[in-house]
VOKOLRO-181595 format. One record per residue: residue number from 1; residue in one letter; x, y, z of N, C-alpha, C in turn. Coordinates in steps of 0.001 Angstrom, whole numbers. Atoms other than C-alpha are relative to their C-alpha. Layout:
! VOKOLRO-181595
+-----+------+---------+---------+---------+---------+---------+---------+---------+---------+---------+
| pos | code |     npx |     npy |     npz |    capx |    capy |    capz |     cpx |     cpy |     cpz |
+-----+------+---------+---------+---------+---------+---------+---------+---------+---------+---------+
| NUM |    A |       X |       Y |       Z |       X |       Y |       Z |       X |       Y |       Z |
...
+-----+------+---------+---------+---------+---------+---------+---------+---------+---------+---------+
***
This chain:
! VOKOLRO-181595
+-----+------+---------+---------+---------+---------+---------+---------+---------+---------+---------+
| pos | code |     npx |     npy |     npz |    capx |    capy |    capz |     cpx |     cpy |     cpz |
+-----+------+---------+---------+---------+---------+---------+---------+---------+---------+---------+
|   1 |    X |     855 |   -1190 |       0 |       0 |       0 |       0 |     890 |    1239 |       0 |
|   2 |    X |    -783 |    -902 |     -17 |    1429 |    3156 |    -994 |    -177 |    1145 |     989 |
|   3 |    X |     -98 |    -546 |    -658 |    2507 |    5369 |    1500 |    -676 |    1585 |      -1 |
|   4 |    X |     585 |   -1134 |     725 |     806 |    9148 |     991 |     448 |    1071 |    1133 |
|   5 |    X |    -789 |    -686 |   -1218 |    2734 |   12485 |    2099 |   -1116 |     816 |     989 |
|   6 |    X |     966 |    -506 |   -1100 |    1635 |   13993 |    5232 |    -240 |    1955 |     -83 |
|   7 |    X |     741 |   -1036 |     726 |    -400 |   17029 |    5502 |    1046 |    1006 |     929 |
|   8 |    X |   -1035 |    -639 |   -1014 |    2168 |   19628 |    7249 |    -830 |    1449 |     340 |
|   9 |    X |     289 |   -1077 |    -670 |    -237 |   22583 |    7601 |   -1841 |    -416 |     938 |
|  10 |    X |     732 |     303 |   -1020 |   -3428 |   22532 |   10281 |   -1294 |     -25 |    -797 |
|  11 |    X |    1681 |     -64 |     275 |   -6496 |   23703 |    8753 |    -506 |     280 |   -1791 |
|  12 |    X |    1217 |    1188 |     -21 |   -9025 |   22693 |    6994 |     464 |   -1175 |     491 |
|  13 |    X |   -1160 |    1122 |      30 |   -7515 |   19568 |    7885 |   -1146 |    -953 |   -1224 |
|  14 |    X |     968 |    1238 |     959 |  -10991 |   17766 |    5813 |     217 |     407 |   -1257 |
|  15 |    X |    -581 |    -845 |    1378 |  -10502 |   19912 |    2794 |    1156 |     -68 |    -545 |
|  16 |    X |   -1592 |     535 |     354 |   -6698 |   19471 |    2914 |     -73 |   -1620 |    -482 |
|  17 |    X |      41 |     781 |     522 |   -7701 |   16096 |    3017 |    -412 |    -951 |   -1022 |
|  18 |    X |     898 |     380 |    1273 |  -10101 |   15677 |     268 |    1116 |     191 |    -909 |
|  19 |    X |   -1009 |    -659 |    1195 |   -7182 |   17684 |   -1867 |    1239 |   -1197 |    -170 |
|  20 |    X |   -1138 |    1373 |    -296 |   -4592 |   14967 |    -590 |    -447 |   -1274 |   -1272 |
|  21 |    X |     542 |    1277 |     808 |   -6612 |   11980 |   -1858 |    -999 |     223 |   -1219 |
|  22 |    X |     828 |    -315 |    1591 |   -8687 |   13242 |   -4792 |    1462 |     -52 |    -718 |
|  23 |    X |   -1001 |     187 |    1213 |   -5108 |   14298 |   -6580 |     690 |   -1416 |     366 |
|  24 |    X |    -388 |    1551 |     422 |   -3735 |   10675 |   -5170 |    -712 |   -1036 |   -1072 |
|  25 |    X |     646 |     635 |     758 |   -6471 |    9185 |   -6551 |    -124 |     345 |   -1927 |
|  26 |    X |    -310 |    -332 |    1260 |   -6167 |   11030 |  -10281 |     952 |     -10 |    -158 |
|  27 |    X |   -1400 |     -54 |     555 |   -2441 |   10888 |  -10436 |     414 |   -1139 |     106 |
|  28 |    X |    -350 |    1287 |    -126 |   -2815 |    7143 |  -10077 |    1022 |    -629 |    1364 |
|  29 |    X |    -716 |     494 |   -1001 |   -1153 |    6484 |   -6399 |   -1062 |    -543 |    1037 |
|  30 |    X |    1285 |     937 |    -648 |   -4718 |    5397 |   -4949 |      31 |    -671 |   -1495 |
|  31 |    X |     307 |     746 |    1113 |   -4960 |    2416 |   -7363 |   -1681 |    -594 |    -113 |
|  32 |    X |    1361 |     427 |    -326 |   -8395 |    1738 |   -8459 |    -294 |   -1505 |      18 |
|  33 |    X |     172 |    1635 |     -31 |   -9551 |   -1967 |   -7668 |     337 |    -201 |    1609 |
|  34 |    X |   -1007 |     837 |    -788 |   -7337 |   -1729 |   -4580 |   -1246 |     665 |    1380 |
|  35 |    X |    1051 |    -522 |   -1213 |   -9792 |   -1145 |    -882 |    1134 |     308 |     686 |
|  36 |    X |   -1011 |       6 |    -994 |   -7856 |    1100 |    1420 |   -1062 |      -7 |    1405 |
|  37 |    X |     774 |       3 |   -1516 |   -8414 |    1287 |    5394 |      75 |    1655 |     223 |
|  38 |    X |    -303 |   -1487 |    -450 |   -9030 |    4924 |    6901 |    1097 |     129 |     788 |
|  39 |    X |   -1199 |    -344 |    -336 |   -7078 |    4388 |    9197 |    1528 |     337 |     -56 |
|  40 |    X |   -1465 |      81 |     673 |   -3983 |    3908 |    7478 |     115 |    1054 |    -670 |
|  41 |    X |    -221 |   -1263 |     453 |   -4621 |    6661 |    5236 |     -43 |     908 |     923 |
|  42 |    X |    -188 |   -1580 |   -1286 |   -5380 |    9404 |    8351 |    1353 |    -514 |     196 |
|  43 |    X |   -1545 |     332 |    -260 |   -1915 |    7588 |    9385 |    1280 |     376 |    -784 |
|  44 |    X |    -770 |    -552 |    1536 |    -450 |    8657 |    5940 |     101 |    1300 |    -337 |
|  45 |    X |     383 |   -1359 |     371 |   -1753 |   11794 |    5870 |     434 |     960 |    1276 |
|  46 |    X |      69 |    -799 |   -1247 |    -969 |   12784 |    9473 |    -624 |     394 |     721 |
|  47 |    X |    1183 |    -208 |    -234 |   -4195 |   13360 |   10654 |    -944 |    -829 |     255 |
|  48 |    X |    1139 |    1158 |    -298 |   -7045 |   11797 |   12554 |   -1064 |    -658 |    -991 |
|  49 |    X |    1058 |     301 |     803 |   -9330 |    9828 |   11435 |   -1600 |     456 |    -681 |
|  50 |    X |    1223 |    -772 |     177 |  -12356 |   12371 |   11514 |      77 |     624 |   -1339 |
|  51 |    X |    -270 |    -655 |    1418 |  -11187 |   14700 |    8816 |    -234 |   -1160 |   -1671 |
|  52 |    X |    -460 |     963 |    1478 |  -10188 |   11368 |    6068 |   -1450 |    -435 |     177 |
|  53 |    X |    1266 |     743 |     262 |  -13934 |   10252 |    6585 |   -1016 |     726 |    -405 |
|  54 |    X |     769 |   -1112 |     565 |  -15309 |   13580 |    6022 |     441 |     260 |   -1781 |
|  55 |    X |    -569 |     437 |    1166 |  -13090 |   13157 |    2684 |    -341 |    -501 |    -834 |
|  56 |    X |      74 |     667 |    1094 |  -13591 |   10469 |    1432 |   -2009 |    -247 |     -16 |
|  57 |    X |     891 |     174 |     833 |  -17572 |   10865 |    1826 |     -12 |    1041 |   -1196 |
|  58 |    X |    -366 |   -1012 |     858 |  -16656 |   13982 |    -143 |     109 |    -968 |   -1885 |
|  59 |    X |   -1025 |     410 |    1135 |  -15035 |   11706 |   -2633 |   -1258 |   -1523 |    -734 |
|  60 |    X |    1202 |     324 |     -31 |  -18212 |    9383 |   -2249 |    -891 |     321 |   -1181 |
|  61 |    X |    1104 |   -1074 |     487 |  -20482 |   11762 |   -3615 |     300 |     431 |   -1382 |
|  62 |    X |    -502 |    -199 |     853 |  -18430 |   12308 |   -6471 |      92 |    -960 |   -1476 |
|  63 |    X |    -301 |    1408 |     630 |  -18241 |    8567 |   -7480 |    1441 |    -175 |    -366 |
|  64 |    X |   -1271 |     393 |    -189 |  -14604 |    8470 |   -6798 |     539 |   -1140 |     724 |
|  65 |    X |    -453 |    1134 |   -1056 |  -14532 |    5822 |   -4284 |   -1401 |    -670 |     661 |
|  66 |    X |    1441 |     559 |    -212 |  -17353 |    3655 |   -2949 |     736 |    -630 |    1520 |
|  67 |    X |      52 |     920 |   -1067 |  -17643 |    2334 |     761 |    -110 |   -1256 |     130 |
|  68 |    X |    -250 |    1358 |    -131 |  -16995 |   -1224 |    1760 |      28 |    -365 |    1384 |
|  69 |    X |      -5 |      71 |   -1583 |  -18863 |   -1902 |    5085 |     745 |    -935 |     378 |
|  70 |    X |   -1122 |     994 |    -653 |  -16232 |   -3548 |    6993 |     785 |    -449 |     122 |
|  71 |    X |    -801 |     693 |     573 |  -13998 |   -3866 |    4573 |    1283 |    1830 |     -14 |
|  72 |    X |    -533 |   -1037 |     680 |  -12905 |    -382 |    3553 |    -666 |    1507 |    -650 |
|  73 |    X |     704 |    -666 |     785 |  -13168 |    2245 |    1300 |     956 |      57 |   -1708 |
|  74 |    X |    -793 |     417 |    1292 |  -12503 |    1283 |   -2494 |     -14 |     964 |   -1054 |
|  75 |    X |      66 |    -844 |     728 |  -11276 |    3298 |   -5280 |    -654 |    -692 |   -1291 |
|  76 |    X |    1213 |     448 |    1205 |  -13851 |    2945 |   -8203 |    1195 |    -385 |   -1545 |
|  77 |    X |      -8 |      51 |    1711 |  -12945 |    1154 |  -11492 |   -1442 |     143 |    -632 |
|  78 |    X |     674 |     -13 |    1080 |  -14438 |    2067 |  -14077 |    -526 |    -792 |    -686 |
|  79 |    X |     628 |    1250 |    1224 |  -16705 |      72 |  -16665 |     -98 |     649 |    -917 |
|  80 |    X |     141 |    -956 |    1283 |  -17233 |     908 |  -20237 |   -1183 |     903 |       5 |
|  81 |    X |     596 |    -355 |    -223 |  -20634 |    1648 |  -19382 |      91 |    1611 |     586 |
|  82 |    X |    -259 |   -1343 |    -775 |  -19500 |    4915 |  -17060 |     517 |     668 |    -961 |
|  83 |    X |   -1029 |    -405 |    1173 |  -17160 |    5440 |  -19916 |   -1068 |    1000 |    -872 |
|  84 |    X |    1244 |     125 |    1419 |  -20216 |    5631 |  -22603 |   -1086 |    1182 |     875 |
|  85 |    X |     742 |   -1149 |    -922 |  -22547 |    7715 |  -19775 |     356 |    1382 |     109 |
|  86 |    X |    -636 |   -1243 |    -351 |  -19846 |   10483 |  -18991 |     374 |     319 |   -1648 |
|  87 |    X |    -135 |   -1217 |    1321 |  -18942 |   11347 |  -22833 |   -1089 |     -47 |    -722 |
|  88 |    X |    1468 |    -513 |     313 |  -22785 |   10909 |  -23092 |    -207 |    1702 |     359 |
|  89 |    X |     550 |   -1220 |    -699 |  -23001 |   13560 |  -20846 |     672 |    1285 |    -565 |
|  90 |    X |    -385 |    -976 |     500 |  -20493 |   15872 |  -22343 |    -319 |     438 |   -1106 |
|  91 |    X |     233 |    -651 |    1440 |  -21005 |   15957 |  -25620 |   -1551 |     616 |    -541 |
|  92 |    X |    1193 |   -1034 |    -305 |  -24726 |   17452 |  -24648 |     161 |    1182 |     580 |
|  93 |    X |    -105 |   -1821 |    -111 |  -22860 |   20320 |  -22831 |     742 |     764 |    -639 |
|  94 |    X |    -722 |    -728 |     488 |  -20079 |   20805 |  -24723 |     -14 |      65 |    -993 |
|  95 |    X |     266 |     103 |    1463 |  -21699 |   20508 |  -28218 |    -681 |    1545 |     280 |
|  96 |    X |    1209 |   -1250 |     121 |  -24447 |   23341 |  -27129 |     804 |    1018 |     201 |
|  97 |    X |    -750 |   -1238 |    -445 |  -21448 |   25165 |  -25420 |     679 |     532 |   -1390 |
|  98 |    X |   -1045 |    -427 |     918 |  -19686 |   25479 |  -28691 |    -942 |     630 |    -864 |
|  99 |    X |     939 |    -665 |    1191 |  -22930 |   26807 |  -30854 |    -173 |    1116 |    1255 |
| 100 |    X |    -227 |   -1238 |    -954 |  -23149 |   29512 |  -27656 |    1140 |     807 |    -478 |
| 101 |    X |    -778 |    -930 |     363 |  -20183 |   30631 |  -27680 |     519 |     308 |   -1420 |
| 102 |    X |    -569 |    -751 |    1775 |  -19213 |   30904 |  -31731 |    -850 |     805 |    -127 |
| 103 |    X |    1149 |   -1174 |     679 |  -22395 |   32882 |  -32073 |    -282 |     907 |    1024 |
| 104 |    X |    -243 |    -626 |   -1024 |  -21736 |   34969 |  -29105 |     311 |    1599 |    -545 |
| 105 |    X |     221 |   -1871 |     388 |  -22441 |   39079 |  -29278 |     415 |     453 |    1078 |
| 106 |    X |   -1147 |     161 |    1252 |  -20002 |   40393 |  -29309 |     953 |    -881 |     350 |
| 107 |    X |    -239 |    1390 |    -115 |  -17610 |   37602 |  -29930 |    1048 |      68 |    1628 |
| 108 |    X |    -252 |     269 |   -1072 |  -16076 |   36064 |  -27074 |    1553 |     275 |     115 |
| 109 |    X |   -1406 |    -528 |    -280 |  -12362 |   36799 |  -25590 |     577 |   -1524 |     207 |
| 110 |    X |    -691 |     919 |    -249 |  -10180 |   33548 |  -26704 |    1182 |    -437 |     720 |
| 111 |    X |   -1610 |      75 |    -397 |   -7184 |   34415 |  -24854 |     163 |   -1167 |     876 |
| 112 |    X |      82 |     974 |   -1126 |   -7798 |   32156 |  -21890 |      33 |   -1576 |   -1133 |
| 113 |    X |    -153 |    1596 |     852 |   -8554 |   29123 |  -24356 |    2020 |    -439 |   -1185 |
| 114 |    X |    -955 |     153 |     957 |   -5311 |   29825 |  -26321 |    1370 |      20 |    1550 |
| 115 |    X |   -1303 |      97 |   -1414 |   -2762 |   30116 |  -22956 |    -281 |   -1246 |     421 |
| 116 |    X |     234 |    1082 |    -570 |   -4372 |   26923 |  -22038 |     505 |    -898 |    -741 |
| 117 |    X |    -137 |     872 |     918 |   -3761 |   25249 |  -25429 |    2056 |     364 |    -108 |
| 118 |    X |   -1720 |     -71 |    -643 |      16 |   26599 |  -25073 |     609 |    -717 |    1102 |
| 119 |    X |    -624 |     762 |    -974 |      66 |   25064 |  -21838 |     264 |   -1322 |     -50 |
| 120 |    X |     172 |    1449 |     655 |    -527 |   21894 |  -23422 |     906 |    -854 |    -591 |
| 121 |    X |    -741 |     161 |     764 |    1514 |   22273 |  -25646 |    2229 |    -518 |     342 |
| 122 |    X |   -1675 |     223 |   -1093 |    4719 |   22810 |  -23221 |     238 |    -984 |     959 |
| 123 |    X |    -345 |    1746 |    -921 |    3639 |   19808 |  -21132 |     188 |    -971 |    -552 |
| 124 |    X |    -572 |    1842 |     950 |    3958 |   17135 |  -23949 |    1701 |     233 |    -463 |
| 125 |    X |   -1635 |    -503 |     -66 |    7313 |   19001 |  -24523 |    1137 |    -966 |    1082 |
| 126 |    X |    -688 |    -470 |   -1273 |    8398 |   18554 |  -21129 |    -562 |   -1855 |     261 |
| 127 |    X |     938 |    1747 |    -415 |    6537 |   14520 |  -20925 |    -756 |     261 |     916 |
| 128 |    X |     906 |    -257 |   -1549 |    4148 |   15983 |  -17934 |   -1262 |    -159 |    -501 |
| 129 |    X |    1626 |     -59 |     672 |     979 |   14754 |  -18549 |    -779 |     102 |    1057 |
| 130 |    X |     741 |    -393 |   -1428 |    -315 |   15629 |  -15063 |    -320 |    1212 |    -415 |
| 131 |    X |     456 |   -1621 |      -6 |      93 |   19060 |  -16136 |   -1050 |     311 |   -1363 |
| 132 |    X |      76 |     281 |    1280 |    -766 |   18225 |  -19636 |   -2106 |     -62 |    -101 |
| 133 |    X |    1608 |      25 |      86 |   -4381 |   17233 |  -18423 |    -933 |     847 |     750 |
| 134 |    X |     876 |   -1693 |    -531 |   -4891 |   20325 |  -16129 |     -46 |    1066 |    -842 |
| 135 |    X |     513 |   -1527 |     611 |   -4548 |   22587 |  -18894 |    -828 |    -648 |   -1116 |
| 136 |    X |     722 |      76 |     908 |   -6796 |   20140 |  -20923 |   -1238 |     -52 |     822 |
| 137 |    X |    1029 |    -735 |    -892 |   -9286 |   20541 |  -17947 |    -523 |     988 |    -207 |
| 138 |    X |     744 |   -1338 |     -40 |   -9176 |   24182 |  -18012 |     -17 |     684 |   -1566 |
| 139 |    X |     858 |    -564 |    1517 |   -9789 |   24369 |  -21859 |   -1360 |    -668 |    -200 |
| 140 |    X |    1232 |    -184 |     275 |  -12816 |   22606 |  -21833 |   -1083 |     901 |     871 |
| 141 |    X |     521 |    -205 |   -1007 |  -13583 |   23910 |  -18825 |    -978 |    1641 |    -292 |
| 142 |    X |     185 |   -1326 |     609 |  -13606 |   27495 |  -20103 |    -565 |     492 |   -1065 |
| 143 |    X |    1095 |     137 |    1502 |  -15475 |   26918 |  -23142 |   -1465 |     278 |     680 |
| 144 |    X |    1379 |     332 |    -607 |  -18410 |   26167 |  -20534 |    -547 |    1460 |     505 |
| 145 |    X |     -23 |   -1264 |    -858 |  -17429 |   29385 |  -18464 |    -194 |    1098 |   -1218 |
| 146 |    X |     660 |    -685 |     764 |  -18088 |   31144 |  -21596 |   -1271 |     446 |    -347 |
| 147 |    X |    1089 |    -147 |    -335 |  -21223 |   30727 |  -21801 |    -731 |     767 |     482 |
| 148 |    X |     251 |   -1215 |    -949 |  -21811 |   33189 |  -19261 |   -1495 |    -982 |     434 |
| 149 |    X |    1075 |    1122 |   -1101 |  -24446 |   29881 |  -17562 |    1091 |    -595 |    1199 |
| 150 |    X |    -448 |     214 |   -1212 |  -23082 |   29534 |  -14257 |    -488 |   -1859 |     446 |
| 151 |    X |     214 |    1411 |    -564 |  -25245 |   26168 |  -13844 |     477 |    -920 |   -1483 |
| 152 |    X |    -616 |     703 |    1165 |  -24021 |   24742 |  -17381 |    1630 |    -372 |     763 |
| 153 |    X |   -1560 |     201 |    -249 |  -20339 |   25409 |  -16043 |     -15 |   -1072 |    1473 |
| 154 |    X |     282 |     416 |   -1189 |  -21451 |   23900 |  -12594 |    -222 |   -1493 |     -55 |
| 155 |    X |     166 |    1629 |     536 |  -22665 |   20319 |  -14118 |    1420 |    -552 |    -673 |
| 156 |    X |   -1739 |     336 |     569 |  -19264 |   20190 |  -15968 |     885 |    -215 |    1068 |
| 157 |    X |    -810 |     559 |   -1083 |  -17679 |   20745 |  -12786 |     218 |   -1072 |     712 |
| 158 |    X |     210 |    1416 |   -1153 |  -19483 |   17964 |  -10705 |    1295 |   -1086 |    -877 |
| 159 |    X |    -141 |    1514 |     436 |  -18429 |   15342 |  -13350 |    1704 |      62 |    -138 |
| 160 |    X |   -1191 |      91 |     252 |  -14621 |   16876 |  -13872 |    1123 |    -761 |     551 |
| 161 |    X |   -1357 |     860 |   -1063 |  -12293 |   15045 |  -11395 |    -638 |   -1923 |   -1137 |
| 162 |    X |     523 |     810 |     654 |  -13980 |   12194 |  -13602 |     487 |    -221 |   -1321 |
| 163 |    X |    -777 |    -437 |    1086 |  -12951 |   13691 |  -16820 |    1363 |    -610 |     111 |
| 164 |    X |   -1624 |    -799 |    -196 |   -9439 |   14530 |  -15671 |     278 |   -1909 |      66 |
| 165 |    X |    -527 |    1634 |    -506 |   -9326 |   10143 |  -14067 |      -4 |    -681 |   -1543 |
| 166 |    X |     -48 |     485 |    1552 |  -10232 |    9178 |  -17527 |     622 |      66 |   -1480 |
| 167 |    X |   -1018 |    -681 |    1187 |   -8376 |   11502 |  -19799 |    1177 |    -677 |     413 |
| 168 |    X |   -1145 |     465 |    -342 |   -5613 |   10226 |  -17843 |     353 |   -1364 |    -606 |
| 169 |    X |    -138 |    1683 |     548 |   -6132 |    6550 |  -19098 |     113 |      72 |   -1327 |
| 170 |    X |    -127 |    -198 |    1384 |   -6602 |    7522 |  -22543 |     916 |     515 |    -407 |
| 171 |    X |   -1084 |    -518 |     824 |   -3437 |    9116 |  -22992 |    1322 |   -1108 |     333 |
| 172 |    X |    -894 |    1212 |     -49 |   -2107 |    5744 |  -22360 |     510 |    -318 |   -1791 |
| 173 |    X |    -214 |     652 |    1622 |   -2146 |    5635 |  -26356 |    1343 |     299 |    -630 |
| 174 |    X |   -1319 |    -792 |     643 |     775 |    6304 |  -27966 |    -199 |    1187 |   -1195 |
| 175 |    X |     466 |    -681 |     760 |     685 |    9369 |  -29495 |   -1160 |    1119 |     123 |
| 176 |    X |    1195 |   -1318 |     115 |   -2876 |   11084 |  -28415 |     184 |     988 |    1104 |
| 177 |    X |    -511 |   -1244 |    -436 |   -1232 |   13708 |  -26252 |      15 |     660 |   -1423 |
| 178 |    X |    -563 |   -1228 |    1247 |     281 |   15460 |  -29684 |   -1801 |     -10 |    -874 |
| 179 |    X |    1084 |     312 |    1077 |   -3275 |   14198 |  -31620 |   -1005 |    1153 |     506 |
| 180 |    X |     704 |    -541 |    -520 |   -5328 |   16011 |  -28853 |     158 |    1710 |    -102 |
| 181 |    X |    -630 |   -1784 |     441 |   -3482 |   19540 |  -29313 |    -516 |      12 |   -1528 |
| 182 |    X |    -213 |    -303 |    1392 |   -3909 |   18901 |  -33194 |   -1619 |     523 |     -54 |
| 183 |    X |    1579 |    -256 |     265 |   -7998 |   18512 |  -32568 |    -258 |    1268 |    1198 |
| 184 |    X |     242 |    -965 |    -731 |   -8158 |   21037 |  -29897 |      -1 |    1420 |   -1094 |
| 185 |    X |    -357 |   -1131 |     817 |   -6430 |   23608 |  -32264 |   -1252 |     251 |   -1064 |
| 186 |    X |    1269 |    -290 |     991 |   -9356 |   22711 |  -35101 |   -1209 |     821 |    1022 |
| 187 |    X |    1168 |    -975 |    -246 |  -12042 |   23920 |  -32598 |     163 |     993 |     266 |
| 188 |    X |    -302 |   -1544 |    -526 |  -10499 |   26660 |  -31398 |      43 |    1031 |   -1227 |
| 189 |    X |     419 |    -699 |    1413 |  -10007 |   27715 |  -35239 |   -1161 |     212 |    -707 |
| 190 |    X |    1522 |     -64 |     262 |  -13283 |   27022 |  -35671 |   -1138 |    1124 |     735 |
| 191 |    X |     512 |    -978 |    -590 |  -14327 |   29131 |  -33070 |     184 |    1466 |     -83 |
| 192 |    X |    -291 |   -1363 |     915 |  -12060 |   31981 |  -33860 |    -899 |     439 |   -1122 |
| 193 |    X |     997 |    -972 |     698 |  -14242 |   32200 |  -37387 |   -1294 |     -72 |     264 |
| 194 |    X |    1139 |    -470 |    -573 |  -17103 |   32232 |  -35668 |    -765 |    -874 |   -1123 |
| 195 |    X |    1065 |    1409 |    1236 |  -18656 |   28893 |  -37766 |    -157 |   -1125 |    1309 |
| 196 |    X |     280 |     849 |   -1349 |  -20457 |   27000 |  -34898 |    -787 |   -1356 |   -1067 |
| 197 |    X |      72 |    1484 |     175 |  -21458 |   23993 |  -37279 |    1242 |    -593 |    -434 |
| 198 |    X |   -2016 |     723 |    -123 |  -17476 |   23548 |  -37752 |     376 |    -336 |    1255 |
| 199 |    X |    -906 |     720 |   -1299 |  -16712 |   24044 |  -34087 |    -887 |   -1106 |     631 |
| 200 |    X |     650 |    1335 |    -644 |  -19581 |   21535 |  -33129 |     506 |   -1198 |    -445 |
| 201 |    X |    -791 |     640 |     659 |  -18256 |   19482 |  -35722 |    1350 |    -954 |     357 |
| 202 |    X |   -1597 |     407 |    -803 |  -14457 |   19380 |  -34262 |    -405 |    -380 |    1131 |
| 203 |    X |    -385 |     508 |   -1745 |  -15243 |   19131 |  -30733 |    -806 |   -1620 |    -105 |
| 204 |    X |     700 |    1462 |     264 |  -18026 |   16148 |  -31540 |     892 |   -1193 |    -614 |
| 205 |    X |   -1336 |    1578 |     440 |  -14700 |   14290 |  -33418 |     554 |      43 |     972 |
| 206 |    X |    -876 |     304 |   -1055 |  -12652 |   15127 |  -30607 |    -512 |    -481 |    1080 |
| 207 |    X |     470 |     472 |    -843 |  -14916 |   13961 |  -28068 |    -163 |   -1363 |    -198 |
| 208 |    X |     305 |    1579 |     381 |  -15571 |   10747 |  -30230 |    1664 |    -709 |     587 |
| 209 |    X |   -1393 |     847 |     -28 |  -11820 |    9672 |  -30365 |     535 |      48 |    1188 |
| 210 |    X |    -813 |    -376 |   -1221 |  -10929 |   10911 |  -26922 |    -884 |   -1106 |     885 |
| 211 |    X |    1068 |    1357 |    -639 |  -13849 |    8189 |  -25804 |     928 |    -943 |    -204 |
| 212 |    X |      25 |    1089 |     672 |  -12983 |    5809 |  -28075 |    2160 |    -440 |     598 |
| 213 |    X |   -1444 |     309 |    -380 |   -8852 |    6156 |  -26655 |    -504 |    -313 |    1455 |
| 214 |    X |      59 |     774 |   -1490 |  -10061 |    5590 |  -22825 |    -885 |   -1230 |    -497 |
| 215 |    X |     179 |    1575 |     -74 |  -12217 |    2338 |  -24082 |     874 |    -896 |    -361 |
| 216 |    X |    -836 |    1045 |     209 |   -9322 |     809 |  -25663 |     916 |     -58 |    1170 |
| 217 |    X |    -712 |     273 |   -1509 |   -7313 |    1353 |  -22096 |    -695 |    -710 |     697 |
| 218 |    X |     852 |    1159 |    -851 |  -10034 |    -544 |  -20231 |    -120 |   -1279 |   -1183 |
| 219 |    X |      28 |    1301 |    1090 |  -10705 |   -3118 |  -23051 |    1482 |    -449 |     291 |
| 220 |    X |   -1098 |     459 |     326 |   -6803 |   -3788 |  -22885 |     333 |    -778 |    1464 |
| 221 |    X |    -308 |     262 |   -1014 |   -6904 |   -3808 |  -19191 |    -983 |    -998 |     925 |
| 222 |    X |    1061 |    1175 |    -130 |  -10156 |   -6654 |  -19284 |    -126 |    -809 |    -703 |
| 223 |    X |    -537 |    1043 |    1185 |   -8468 |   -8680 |  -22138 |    -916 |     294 |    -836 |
| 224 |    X |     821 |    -103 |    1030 |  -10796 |   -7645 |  -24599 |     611 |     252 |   -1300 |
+-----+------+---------+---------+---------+---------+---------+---------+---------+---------+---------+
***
């Protein structure tokens, strides 16, 4: 069981600890399949056991981890099914988000989407794909926040730590780091000329293939 560093400042200590084990759990050091004990983690973390239970229902609620009376608390694999549900779910907000914002009066301020797609760009540089998938976070993310719908951007949020666990598996492919900058760049060009059945277009391929790269990581990893 991997060891997890301890929390060295006091407060929140539950919040600190949600932050602890949510990024363990997306940066792959909570392994999913594997049931940990609380105790051991508050033991890991430095911190009682009150805080890590306030956590991980946090983390609960999220569908990051599921309880195991008696046993634990287990980090969620995935099925294709969840797979097929969650880029159900996106490609209903982030198809509508992209005919919003291209046809947006007056047009919208890309800068934020283009520093993000730079950032992207400098983490496949650099091999960081931790960082690689926080600035592919905060480009879709910001597409939503365009919008100027607070509860559009708000449903995106719930499901993101979700996103981010999944994108992570899919860039197991060889190669769709650089592929994902190439299709990012089409919508964003698309959006620049202000042609929202192009950028629906791009993001609806890039959402297909960015599926279709996390099912072949689970398929590979259920002999299929």
């Amino acid at each position: 069981m991997p060891k997890l560093k301890a929390i060295s400042q006091p407060l929140p200590l539950a919040k600190m600890a949600y932050e602890r084990l949510r990024d363990s759990i997306l940066h792959g050091q909570l392994v999913p399949g594997e049931v940990y004990n609380e105790m051991t983690l508050a033991k890991d973390l430095g911190i009682s056991r009150t805080p890590v239970r306030e956590a991980l229902l946090e983390l609960s609620a999220q569908g990051l981890v599921i309880f195991l009376p008696r046993k634990g608390v287990l980090v969620k694999h995935f099925t294709r099914k969840d797979v097929e549900e969650i880029f159900e779910l996106r490609r209903v907000i982030e198809l509508a988000a992209m005919e919003k914002v291209t046809g947006h009066e007056p047009p919208c301020d890309l800068s934020k989407l283009k520093k993000h797609l730079d950032d992207q760009r400098k983490a496949v540089v650099k091999r960081d794909f931790t960082g690689f998938m926080k600035a592919d976070r905060a480009f879709h993310a910001t597409f939503c926040d365009l919008t100027d719908n607070r509860r559009l951007s708000q449903i995106i949020e719930n499901i993101r730590d979700l996103i981010h666990f999944m994108g992570m598996q899919g860039l197991g492919t060889t190669g769709r780091a650089e592929v994902v900058i190439q299709e990012h760049e089409r919508v964003l060009k698309a959006v620049a000329q202000r042609d929202p059945i192009k950028a629906r277009k791009e993001m609806e391929h890039h959402l297909n293939l960015s599926k279709q790269a996390v099912l072949r990581y689970y398929d590979s990893k259920n002999g299929r």
